[in-house]
MARDO-356216 format. One record per atom (N, C-alpha, C): residue in one letter; y, z, x. Coordinates in pm, whole numbers, plus 50000, padded with zeros to 5 digits. Last residue first. Layout:
BEGIN
AYZX;...
//
This chain:
BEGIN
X589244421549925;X588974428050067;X587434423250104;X590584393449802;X589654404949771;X589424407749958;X594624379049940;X592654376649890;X592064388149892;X596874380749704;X596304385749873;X595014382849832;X598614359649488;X597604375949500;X597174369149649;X601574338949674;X600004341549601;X599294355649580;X604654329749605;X603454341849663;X602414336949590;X605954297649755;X605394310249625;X604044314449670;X609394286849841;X607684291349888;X607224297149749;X611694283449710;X610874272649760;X609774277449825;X611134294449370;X611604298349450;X611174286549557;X612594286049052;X611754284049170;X611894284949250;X613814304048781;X614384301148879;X613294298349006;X614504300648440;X613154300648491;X613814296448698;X615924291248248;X615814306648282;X614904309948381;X615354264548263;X616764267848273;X616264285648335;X612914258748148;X612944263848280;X614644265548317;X612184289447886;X612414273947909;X613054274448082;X611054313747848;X611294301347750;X610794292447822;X609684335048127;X610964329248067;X610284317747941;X609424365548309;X608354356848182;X609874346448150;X608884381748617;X609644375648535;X608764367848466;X606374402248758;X607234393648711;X608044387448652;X605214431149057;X605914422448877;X606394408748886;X604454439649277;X603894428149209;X604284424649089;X606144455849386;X605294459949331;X604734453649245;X606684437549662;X605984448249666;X605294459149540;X607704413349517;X606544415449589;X605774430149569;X609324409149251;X609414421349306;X607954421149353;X608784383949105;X610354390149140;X610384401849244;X606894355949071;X607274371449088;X608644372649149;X607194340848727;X607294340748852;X607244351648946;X606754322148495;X606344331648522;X606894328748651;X606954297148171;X606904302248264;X606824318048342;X606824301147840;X606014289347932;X606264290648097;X606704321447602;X607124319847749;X605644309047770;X605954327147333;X607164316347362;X607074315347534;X603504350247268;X604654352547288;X605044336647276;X601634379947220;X602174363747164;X603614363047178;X599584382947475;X600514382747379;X600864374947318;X595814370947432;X596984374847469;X598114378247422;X592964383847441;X593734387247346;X594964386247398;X591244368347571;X591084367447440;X591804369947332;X592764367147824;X592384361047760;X591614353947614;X593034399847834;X594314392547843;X594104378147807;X590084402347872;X591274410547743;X591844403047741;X589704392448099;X588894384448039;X590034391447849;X591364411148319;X591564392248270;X591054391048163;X590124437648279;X591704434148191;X591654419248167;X587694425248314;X587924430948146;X589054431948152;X587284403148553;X587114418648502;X587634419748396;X586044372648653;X587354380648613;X586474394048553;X585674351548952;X584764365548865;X586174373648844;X586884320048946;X586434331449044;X585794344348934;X587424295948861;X587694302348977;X587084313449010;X585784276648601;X586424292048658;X586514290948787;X585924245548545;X584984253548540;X586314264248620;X588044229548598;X586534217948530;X586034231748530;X590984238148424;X590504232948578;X588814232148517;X592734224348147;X592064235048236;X591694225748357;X595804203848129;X594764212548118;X593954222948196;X597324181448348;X597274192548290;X595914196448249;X597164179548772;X596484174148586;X596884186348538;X598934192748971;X598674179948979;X598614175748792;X599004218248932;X600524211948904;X599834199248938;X596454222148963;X597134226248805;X598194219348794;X593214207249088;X595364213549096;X595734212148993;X590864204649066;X591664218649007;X593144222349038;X590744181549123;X590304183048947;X591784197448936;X592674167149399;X591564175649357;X591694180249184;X595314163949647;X594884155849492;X593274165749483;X598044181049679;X596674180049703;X595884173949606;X600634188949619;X600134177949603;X598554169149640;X600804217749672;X600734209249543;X600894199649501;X601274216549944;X599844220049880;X599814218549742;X603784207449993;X602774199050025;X601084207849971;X605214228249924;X605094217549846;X604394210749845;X603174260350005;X604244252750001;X604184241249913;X602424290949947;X601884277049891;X603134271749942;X601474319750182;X601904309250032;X601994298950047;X599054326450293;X599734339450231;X601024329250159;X595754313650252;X596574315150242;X597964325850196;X592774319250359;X593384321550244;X594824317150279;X591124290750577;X591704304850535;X592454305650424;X589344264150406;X590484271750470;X590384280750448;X587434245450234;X586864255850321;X587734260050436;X588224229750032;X588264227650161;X587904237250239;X587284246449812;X586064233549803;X586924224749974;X587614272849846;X586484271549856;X586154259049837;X590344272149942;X589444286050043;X587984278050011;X591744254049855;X591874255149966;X591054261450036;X591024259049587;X590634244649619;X590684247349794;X592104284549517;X590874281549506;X590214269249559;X594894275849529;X594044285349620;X592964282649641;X595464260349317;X595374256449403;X594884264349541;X594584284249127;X593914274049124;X594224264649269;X597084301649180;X595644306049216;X594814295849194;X599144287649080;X598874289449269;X597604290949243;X599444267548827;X599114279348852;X598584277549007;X599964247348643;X600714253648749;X600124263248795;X599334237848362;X599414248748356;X600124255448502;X601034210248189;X599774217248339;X600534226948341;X600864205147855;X602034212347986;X600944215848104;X599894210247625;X599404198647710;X600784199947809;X600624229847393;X601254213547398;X600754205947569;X598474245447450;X598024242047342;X599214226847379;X598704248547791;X597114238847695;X597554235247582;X600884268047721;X600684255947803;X599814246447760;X599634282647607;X600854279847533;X601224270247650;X597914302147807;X597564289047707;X598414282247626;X599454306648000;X598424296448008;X598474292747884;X601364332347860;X601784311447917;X601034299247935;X599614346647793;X600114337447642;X600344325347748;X598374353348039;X597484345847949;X598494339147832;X600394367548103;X600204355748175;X599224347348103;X600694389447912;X601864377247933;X601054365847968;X598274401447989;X598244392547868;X599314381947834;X598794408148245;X597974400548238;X598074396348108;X600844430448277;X601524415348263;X600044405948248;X599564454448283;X600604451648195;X600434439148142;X597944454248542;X597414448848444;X598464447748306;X600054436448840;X600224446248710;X599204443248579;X599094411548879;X598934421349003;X599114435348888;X597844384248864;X598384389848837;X598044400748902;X595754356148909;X597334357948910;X598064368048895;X593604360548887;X593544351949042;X595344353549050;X593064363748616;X592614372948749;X592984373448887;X594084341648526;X594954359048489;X594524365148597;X591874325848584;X593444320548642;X594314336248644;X589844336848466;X589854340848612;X591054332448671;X590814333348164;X590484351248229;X590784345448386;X590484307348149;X591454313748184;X591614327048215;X587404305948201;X588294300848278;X589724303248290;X586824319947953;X586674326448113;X587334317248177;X587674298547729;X588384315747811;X588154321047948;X586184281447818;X587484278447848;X588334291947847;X583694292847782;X583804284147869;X585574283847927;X583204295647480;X583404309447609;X583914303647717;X582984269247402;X584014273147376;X584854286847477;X580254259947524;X581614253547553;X582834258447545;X578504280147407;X579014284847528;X580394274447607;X580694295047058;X579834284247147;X579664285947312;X581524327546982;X582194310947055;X580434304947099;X580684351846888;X580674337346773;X580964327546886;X581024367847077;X579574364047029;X579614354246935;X583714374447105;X583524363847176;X581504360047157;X584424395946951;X584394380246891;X583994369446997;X584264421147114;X582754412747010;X583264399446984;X584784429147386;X585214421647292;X584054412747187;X583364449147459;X584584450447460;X585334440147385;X580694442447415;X580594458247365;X582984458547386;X580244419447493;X579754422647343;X580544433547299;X581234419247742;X581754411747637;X581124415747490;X578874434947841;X580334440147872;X581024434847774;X576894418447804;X576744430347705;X577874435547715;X577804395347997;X577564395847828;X577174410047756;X577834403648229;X578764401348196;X578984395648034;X574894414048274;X576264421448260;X577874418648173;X573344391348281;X573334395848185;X574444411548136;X574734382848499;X575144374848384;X574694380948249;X573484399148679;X574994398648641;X575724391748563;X570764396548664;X571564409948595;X572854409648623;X570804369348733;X570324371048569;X570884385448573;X571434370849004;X572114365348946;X572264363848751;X569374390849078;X570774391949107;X571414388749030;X566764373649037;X566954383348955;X568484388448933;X567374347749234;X567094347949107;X567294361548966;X567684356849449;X569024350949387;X568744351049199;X566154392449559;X566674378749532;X567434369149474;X565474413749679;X565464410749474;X565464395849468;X565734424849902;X564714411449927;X564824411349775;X565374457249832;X565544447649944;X564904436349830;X566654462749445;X565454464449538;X565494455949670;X569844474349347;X568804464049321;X567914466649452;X572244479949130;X571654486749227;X570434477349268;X576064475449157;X574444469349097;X573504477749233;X579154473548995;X578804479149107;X576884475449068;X581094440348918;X580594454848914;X579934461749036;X582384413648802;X582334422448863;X582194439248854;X579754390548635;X580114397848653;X580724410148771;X579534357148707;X578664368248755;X579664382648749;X580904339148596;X579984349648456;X579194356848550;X582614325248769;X583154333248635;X582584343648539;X580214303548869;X581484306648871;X582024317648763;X577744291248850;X577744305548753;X579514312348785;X578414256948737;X577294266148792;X577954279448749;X578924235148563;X578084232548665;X577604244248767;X578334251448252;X579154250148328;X578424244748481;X577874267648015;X577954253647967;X578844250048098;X574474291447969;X576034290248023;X576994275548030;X572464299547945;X573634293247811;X574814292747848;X570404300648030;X571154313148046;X572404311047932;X569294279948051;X568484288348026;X569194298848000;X571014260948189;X571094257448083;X570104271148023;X571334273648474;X572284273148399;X572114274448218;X568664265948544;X568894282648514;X570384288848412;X569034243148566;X567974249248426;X568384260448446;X570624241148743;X570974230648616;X570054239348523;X572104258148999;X570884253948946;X570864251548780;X573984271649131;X574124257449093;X572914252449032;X572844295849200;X573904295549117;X574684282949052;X571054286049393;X570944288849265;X571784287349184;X572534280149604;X572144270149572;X571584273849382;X573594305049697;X574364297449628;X573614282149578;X571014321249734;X571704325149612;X572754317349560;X570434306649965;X569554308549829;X570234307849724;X572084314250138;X571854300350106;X570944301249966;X571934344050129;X573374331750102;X572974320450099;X569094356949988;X569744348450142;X571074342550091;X569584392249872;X569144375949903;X569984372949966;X569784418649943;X569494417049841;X568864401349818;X571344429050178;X569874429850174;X568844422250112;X574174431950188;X573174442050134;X571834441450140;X574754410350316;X574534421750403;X574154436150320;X574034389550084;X573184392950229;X573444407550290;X575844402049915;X574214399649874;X573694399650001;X578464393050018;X577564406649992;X576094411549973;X577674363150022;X578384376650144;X577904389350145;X577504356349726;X576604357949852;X576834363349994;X579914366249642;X579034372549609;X578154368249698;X581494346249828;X582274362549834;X580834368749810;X581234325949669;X580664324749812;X580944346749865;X581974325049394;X580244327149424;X580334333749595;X584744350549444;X584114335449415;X582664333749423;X586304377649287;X585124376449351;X584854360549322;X587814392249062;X588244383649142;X587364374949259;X586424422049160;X586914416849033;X588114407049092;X583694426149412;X585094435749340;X585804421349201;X580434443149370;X581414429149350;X582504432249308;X578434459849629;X579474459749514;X580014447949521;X575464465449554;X576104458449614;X577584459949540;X572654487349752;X574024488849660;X574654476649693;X568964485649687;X570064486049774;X571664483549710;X567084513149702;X567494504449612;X568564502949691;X563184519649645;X564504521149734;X565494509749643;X562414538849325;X561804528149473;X563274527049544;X560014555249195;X561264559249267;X561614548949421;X557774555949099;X558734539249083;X559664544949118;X555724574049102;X557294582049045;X557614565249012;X553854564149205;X553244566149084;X554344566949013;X554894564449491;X554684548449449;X554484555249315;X555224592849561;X556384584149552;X555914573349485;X552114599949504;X553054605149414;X554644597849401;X551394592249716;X550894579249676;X551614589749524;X552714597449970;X553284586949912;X552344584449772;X551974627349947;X553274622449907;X553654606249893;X548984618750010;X549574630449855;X550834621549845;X549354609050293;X548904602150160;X549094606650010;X552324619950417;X551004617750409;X550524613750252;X555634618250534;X554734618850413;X553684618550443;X556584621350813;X556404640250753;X555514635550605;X559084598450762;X558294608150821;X558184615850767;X558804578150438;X559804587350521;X558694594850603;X558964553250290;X558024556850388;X558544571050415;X560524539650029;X560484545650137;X559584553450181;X559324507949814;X559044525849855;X559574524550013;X559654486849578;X559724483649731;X560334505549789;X556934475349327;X558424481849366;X558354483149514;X555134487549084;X555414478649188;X556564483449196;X553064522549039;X553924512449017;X554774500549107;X550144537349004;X550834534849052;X551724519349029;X548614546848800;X550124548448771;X550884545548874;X545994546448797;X546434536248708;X547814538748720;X545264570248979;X545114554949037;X545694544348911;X545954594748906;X546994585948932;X546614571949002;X544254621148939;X544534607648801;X545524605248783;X543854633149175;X545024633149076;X545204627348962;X541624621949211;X541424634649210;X542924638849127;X542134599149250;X541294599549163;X541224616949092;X543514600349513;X544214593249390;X543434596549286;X542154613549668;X542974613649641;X543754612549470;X540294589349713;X539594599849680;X540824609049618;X542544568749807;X541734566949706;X540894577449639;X543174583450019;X543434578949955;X543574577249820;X540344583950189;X540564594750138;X542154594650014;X539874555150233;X539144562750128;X539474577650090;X542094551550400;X542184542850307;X541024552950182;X543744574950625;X541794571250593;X542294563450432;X546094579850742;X545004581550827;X543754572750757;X548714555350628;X548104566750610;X547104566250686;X550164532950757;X551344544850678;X550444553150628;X549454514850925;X549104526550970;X550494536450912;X548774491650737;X550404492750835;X550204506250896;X546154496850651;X547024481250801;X548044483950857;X546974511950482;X546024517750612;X546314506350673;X548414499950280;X548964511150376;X548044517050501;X546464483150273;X547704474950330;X548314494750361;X544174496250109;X544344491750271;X545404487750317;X546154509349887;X545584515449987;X544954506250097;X546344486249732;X547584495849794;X547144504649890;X543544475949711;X544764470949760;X545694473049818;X543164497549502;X542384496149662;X543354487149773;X544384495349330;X545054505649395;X543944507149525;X546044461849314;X545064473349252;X544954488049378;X549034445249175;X548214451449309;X547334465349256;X550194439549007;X548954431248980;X548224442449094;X553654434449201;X552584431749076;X550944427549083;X553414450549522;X553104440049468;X552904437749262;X554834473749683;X554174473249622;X554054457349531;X555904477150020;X556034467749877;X554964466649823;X557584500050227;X556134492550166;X556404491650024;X559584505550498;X559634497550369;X558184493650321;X559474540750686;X559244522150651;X559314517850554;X561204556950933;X560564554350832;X560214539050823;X562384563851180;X563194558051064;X562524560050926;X559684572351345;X561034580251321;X561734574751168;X557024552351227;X558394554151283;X559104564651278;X553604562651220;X554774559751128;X556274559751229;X551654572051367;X552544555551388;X553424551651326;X550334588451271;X550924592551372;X551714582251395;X551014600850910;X550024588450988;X551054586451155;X550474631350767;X551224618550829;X550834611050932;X547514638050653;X548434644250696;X549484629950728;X544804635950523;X545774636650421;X547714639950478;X543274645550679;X543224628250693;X544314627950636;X543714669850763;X544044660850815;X544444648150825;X542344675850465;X544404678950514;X544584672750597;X539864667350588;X540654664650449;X541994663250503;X539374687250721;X539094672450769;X540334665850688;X539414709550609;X540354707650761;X540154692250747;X537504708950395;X538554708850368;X539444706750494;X534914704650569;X535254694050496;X537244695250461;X535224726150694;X535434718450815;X535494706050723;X534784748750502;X536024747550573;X536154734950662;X532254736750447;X533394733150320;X534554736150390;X530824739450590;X530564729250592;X532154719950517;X531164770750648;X531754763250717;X531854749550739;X529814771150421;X531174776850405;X531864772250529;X527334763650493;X528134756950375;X529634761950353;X526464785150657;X526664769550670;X527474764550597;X526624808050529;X527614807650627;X527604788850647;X524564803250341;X526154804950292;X527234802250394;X522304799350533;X523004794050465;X524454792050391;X523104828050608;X523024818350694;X523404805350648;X522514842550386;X523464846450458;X523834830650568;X519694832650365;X520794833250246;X522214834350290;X518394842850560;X518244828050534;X519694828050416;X518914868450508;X519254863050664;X519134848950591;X517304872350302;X518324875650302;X519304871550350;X514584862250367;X515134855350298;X516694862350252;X514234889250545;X514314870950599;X515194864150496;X514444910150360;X515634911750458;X515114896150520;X512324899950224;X513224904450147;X514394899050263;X509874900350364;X510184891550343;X511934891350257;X510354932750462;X510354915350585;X510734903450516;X509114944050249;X510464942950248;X511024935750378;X506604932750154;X507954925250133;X509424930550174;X505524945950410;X505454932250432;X506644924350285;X506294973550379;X506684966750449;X506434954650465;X504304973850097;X505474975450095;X506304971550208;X501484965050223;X502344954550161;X503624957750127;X501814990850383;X501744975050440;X502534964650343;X500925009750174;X502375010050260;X502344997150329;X498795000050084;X500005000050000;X501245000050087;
//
């Protein structure tokens, strides 16, 4: 009896030791799984100081997103990743878009940045008065598209006619504003959220302009961006709009510097000019005002809500001329008739956009 009582209690205290042992395995199977883990899960040693740009693709599946970040060595282990991702139930949420990298992320943090669509975004500003060539200026050194791209677009016949715009290109309807947009967006998207700007702006500030035809919108914005290109006090912008068009309506050329500007900076490709002499109003071209009456064949330049106001809604007034009187704080004189009306022999022009 006493035997077999010491023979289980051997077997007792073995299989105790075996138990112990075991546990100890597996506990160090699970600490050296979990160390592995955090590791793999840690920042990828090749990541830059700066950080990096990774583009998420439409369509891109989340194995996808995960080797191209293991190619660019923006995480340690493509499957842990993915193990990751599953474990969060976030492999269906990740979203396209162009992500900052930032040192110090590891796979958790980016693959929570790509799921957020918290994507990088680059700033462009368009100031009010702005020509296409001005907006592709900016567009490049923001990031956003190539200057050659974006002006060839902006001349593009279907995108024109798709957009309803009734003009050989987007002169006047790329809205000026401030836009946030993704590297590399391109001419194509750029140019649809500033046209689609410059119509909900018009809806919401001046509704009647949702009845004009796009022939008819056509000839306001064109005078919006003569008001734009002419005036310095928003006061006087609706003056300047009654003269334009109380010009058009009896067929009087309208005169206006800022059109002959426009011919000089952007279809001869000169410096701006600081004023016009005689010999520049004789420049033969569509858009010299003191050359042909009527409008000029399409807008000058990107008008802002006082121009585009001052063109829908101008004063009403009798004045067929304008002139400035007082440079420095840009006012002008309005007159009848040119008896009252005194020409000076140079004439100021607005200073060109910074």
């Amino acid at each position: 009896m006493t035997q077999r009582n010491d023979m289980g209690t051997k077997a007792r205290k073995t299989t105790g030791a075996v138990l112990v042992f075991l546990f100890f395995v597996a506990g160090s199977l699970a600490l050296a799984a979990l160390l592995g883990l955090t590791w793999l899960d840690s920042p990828a040693p090749a990541l830059p100081p700066e950080g990096a740009l990774f583009t998420v693709r439409d369509g891109d599946s989340a194995r996808a997103i995960a080797r191209r970040l293991h190619d660019e060595s923006l995480i340690r282990s493509e499957e842990v990743f993915l193990l990751l991702l599953k474990a969060k139930n976030l492999d269906q949420d990740l979203k396209a878009g162009v992500y900052d990298i930032r040192p110090g992320m590891g796979s958790s943090a980016i693959m929570e940045l790509i799921a957020s669509g918290k994507q990088v975004m680059r700033k462009l500003v368009v100031p009010e008065g702005a020509v296409l060539r001005v907006v592709a200026e900016r567009a490049a050194e923001a990031g956003i598209a190539q200057p050659e791209d974006f002006l060839a677009k902006t001349r593009d016949p279907e995108l024109l006619a798709e957009l309803g715009i009734a003009s050989s290109s987007f002169e006047g309807y790329l809205f000026p504003d401030t836009y946030f947009l993704p590297p590399d967006a391109g001419a194509d998207v750029l140019i649809r959220m500033m046209v689609d700007t410059f119509r909900s702006r018009l809806e919401k500030t001046l509704p009647e302009a949702q009845k004009l035809s796009p022939e008819e919108l056509q000839r306001y914005v064109t005078v919006a961006s003569i008001v734009e290109r002419e005036y310095r006090v928003p006061d006087e912008a609706p003056l300047m709009a009654s003269v334009f068009w109380n010009r058009v309506r009896i067929g009087m050329g309208l005169q206006s510097c800022a059109t002959v500007v426009y011919i000089i900076t952007e279809r001869m490709g000169r410096p701006h000019p600081e004023r016009l002499y005689d010999r520049d109003l004789q420049i033969v071209d569509p858009y010299n005002t003191y050359k042909y009456a009527g409008l000029p064949p399409t807008p000058i330049c990107s008008p802002g809500l006082t121009a585009l106001a001052a063109a829908f809604r101008p004063a009403q007034t009798d004045y067929l001329y304008f002139r400035l009187v007082d440079e420095a704080a840009g006012t002008h004189s309005f007159s009848e008739t040119l008896d009252e009306h005194i020409r000076s022999a140079s004439l100021y022009v607005k200073p060109r956009n910074p």
